[in-house]
C-alpha positions as CSV (number, residue, x, y, z in Angstrom):
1,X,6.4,-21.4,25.7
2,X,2.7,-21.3,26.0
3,X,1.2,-20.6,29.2
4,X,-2.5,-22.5,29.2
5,X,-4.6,-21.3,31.9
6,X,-1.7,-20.2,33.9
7,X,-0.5,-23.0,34.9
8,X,0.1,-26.2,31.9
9,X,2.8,-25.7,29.2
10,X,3.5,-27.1,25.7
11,X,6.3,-27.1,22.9
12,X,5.9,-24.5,20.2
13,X,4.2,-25.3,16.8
14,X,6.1,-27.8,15.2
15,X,6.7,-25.2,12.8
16,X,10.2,-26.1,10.4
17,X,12.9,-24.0,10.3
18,X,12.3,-23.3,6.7
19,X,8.6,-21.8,7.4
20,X,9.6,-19.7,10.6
21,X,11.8,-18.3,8.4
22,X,9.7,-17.5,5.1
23,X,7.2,-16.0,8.3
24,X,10.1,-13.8,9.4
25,X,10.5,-12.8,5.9
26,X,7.3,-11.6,5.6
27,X,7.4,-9.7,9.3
28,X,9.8,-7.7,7.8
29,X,8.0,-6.9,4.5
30,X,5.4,-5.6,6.3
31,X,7.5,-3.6,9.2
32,X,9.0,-1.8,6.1
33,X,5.9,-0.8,4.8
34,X,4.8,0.4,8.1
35,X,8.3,2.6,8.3
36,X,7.7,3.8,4.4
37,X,3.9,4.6,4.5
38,X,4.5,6.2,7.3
39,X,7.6,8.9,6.9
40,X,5.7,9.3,3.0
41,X,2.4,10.3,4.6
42,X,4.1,12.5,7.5
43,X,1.5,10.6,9.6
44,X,0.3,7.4,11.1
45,X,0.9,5.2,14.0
46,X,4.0,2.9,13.4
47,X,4.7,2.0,17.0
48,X,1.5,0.3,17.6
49,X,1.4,-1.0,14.2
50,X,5.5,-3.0,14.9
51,X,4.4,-4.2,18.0
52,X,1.4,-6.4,16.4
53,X,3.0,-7.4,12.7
54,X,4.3,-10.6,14.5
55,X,0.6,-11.5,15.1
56,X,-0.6,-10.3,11.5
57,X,1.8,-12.2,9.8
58,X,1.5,-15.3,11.5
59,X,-2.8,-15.2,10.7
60,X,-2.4,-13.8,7.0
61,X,0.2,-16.4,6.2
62,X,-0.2,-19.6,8.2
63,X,-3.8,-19.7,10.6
64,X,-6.4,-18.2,9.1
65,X,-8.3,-19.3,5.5
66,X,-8.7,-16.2,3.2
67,X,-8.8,-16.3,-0.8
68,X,-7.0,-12.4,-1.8
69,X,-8.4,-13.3,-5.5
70,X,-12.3,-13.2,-3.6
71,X,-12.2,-11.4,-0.4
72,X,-15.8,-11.8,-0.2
73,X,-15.3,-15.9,0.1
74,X,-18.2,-16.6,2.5
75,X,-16.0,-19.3,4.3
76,X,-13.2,-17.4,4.9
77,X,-11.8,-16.6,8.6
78,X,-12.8,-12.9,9.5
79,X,-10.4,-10.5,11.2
80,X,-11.0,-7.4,12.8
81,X,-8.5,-4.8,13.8
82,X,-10.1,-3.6,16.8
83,X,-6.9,-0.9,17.3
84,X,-8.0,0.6,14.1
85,X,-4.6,3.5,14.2
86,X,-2.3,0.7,13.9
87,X,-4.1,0.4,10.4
88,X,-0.6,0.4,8.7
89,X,0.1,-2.9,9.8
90,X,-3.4,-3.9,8.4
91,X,-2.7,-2.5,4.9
92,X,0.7,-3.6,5.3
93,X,-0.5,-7.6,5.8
94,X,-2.8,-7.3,3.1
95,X,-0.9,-5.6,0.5
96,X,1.7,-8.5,0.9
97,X,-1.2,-11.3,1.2
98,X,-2.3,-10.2,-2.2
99,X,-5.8,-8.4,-2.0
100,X,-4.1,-5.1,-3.5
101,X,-1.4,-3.7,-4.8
102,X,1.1,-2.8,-2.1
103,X,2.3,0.1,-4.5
104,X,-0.4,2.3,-3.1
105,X,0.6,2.2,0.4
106,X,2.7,5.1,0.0
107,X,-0.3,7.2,-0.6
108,X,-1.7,6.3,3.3
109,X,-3.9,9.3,3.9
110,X,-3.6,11.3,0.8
111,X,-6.9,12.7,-0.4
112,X,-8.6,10.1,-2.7
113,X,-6.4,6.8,-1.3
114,X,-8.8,4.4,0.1
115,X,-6.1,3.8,2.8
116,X,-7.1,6.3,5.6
117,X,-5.6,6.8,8.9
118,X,-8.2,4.0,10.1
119,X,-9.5,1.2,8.3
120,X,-12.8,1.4,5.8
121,X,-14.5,-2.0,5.4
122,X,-15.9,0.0,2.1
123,X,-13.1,0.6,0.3
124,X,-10.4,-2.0,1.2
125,X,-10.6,-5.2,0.1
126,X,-9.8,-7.6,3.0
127,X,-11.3,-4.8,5.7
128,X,-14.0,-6.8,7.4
129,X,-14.8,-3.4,9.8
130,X,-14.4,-0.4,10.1
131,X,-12.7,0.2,13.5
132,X,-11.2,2.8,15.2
133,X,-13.3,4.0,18.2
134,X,-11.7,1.9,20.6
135,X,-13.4,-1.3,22.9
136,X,-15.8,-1.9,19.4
137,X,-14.4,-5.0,17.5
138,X,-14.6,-7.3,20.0
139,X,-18.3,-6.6,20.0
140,X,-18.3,-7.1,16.3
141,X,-16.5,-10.1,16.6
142,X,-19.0,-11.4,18.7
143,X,-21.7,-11.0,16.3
144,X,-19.3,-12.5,13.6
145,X,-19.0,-15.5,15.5
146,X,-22.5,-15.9,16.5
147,X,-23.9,-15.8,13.2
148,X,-21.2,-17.9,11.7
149,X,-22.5,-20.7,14.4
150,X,-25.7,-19.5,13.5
151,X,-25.3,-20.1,9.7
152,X,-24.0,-23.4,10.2
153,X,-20.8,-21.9,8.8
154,X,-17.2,-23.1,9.6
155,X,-15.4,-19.9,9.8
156,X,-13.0,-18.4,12.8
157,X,-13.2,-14.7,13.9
158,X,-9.9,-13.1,15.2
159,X,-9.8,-10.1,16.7
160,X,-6.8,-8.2,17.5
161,X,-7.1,-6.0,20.9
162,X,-5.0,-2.7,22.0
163,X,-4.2,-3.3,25.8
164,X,-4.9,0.8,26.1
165,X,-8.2,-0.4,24.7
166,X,-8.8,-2.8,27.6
167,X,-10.0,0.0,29.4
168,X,-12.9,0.6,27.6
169,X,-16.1,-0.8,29.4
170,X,-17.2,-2.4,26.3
171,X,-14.4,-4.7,25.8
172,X,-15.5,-6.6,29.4
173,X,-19.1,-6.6,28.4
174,X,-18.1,-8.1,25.0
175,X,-16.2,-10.6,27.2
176,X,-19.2,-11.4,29.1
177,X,-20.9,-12.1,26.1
178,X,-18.8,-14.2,24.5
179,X,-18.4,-16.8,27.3
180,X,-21.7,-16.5,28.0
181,X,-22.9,-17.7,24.2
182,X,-19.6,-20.0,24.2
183,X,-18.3,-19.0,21.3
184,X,-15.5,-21.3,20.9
185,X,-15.1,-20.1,17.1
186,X,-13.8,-16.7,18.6
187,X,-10.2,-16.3,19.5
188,X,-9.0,-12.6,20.2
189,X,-5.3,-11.2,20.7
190,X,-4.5,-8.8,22.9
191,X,-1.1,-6.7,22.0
192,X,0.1,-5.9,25.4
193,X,2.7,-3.7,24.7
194,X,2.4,-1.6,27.6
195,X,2.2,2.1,26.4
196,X,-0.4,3.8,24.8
197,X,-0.6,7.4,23.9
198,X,-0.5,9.4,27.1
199,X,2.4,6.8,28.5
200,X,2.6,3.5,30.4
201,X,-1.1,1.8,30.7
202,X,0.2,1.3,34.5
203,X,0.3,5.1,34.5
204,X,-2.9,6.0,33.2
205,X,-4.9,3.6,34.2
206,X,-3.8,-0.1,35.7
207,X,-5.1,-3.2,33.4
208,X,-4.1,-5.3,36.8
209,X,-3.6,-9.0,35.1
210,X,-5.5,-9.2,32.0
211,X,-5.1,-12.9,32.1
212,X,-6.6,-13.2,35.2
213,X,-9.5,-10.9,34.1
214,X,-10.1,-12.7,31.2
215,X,-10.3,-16.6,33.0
216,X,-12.9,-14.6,35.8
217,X,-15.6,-13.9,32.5
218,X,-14.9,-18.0,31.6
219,X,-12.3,-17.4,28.7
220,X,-9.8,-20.0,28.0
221,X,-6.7,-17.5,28.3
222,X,-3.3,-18.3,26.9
223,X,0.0,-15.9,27.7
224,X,2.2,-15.6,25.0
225,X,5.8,-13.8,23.6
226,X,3.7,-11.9,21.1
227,X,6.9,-12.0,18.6
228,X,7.4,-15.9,19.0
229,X,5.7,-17.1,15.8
230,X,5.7,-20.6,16.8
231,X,4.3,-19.8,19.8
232,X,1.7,-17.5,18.2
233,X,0.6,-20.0,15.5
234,X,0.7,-22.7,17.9
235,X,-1.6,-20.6,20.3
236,X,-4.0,-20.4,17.0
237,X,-3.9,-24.1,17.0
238,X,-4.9,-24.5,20.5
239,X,-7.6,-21.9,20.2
240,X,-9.0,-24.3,17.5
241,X,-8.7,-27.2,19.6
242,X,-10.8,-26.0,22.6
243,X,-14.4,-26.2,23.1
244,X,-17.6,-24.8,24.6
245,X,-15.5,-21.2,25.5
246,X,-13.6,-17.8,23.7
247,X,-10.1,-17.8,23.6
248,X,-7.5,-15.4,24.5
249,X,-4.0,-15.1,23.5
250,X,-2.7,-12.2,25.9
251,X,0.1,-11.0,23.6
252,X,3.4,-9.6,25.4
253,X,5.0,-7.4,22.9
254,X,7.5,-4.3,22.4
255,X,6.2,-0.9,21.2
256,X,8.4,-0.4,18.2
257,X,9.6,-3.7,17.6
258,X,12.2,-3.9,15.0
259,X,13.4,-0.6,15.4
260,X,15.7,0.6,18.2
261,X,14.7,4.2,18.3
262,X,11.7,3.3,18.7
263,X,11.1,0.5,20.7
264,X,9.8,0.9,24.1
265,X,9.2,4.7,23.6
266,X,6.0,6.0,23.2
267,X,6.8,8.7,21.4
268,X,6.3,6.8,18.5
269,X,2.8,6.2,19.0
270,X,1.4,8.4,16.7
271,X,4.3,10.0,15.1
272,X,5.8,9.8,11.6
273,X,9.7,9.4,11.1
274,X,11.4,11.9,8.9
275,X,13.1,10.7,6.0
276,X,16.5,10.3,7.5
277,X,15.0,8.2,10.4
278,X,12.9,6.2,7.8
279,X,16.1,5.1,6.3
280,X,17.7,3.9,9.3
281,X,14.8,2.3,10.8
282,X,14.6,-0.1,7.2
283,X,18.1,-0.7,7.2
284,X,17.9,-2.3,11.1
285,X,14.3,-4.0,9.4
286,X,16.4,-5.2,6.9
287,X,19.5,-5.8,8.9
288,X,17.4,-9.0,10.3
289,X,18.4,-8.6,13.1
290,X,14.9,-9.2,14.7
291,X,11.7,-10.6,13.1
């Protein structure tokens, strides 16, 4: 169920059975990259990187217009991962979506791999930005947006938030600024999972209701089950559909989803599983148990 300005409600997105399911498929894919780049680099940030795959998937493989064969497509949808450390589940999406081989994912963060611990609009194909000093991409979506109105081009930006991020100043100035230049062609994500590195958000510093927050700088603001992917799809859709304002999907998600030892700890924020926990984690993946 989709929660339009706090208060209206409408059915999911009319997905089939049959494509919720090839989605799902896909989910999983990329959660067991996330698991084996991960325990192979002895590094990373899988739990950040599980809670959003719902929302990656769901863009790469059913909302947004991109051409893997020509990454440089000037119509194509932009998306920027504003949490650049969950950058596995960037390199993840893409690898499966085509625009390189997913055979070098196991070499995250080796010397010489262009898949470093955050993303390099440089030297991976797909990377629109380089992100990963934190409250930025919305900014640069901004800018994306504006010049794609600008241009007279038909693009969408997506930008995919950290709720730890949403402390940042910037992010509420970028807010600001995107109402204030109505840029309807702009829809961020925010993946509220509820932790971030030094423990609950509550805890280190309250985010209060982001929703709220959100509709007070003139955003159409939608709350969402950030692992529904009929509901995040059909929030896409309704993002599409609305006029003369940003919109916000406020995501709420699990740290960790997919894999019990690490969902809901944040632990697993930065932390690589050994080998032995790699293995388990991809056989619950696999298990199907959950998207």
């Amino acid at each position: 169920m989709i929660h339009a300005g706090g208060s209206q409600s409408k059915s999911a997105a009319g997905l089939d059975a049959a494509a919720i399911s090839l989605l799902k498929s896909e989910a999983r894919a990329i959660r067991r990259h996330i698991i084996e780049m991960t325990a192979a680099a002895g590094s990373g940030h899988p739990g950040g990187s599980l809670s959003c795959a719902d929302i990656l998937t769901a863009l790469y493989f059913n909302v947004m217009r991109v051409d893997p064969q020509n990454p440089s497509w000037e119509e194509r949808d932009r998306f920027i991962l504003s949490k650049g450390h969950a950058a596995p589940v960037l390199y993840a999406t893409l690898a499966e979506r085509g625009f390189f081989d997913p055979g070098i994912l196991r070499d995250l963060r080796k010397l010489g791999c262009p898949l470093q611990g955050h993303p390099d609009c440089r030297k991976v194909p797909g990377v629109e930005e380089s992100t990963g000093s934190l409250g930025q991409g919305l900014s640069v979506g901004n800018g994306l947006a504006l010049a794609a109105r600008l241009r007279g081009k038909p693009y969408r930006v997506y930008v995919l938030l950290g709720d730890g991020e949403c402390q940042e100043g910037q992010v509420w100035e970028a807010a600001m600024s995107a109402a204030h230049w109505k840029l309807d062609n702009l829809m961020a994500f925010v993946d509220y999972n509820g932790l971030q590195i030094d423990g609950p958000t509550g805890d280190v510093m309250s985010l209060g209701s982001l929703a709220a927050k959100f509709r007070a700088f003139g955003w159409n603001v939608l709350e969402i089950d950030g692992h529904d992917l009929g509901q995040i799809v059909d929030a896409c859709l309704s993002a599409s559909a609305t006029r003369g304002v940003p919109t916000v999907a406020v995501a709420r998600t699990v740290k960790g989803r997919g894999v019990s030892f690490m969902e809901g700890q944040v632990d697993w924020h930065g932390k690589a599983p050994s080998a032995e926990l790699a293995e388990k984690a991809i056989r619950e993946i696999e298990g199907g148990a959950r998207p």
